[in-house]
Each structure stands twice: as C-alpha cells, then as structure tokens.
N, C-alpha and C positions, 0 to 999 in steps of 0.2 A: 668098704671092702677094698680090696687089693689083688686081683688078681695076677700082678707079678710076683705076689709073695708063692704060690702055688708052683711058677714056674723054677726050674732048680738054677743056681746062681752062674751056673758052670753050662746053661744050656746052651744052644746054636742063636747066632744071630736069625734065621729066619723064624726060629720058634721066639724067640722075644719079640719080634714084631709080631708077629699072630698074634699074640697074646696081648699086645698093647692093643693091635687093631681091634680086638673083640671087646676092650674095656672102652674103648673110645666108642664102639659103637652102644655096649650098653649106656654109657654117659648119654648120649644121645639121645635115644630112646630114653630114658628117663626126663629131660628136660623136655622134647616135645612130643613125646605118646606115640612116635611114632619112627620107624627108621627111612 
C-alpha cells in the first residue's frame, strides 16, 4: 500500500510529512509488533 497515493499531489509540505510520518510508523509496527 501507499499511502502518499491518498495524499493529493498539490498538497502542503507539512501534510506530506504527516503522511509519510504515519507510513513510517505503520512500516514499523509491522516489522516489530510493536511502535
């Protein structure tokens, strides 16, 4: 999955890091079960 496909191309740079932050953290929690 990809959740900067969600975020629109034209958004703000602090909504693109949001959104990168929250995929980094689900990446995380997926490899050790835990954040």
């Amino acid at each position: 999955y990809n959740l900067a496909m969600v975020v629109a191309p034209d958004a703000s740079a602090p909504v693109k890091a949001v959104a990168d932050h929250i995929r980094a953290t689900f990446e995380l929690f997926r490899e050790t079960g835990k954040f």
